[in-house]
N, C-alpha and C positions, 0 to 999 in steps of 0.2 A: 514646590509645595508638597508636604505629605499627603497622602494618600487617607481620604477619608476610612475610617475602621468603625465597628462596629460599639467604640468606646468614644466616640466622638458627639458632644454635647449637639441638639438640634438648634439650638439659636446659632452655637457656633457653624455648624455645616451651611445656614442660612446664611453669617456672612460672607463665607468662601464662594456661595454660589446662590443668590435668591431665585434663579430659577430653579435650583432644585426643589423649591416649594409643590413645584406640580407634580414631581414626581411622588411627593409624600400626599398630596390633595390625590391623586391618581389612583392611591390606594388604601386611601379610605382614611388616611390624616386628617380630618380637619379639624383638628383642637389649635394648630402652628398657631396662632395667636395668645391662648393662655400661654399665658408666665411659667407654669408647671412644667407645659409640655414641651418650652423650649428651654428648661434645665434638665431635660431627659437625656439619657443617648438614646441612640439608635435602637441598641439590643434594647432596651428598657418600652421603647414605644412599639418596637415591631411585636415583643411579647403581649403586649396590650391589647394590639391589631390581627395577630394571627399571621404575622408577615415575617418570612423568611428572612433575617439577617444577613445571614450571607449572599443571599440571591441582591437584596436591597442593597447593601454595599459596594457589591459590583456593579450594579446597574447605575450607582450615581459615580462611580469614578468612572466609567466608561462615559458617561454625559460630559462629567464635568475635563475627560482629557478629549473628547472631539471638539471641546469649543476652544483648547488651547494649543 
């Protein structure tokens, strides 16, 4: 599997991993349900939220490679 990036659609990252949902609820995501905010990327929502990109992207590939 590629490696989630920072240009990676939110509904898309949801089906690769639906427990990454907590990691985005964790920090202050909780729009994941609107329609809008899962045709966002990442850089798009984290600009929204005040939340590091890069920091964000590493923290969900590291989740999502300890569960595989």
């Amino acid at each position: 599997m590629a490696a989630v990036t920072k240009d990676t659609i939110i509904g898309d990252l949801l089906k690769i991993d639906e427990e990454t949902s907590e990691i985005l609820l964790g920090i202050g995501m909780h729009c994941l349900g609107c329609p809008s905010a899962r045709a966002e990327t990442l850089e798009q929502a984290c600009e929204v939220h005040g939340v590091d990109v890069d920091e964000l992207v590493e923290q969900i590939n590291d989740f999502i490679a300890m569960k595989g």
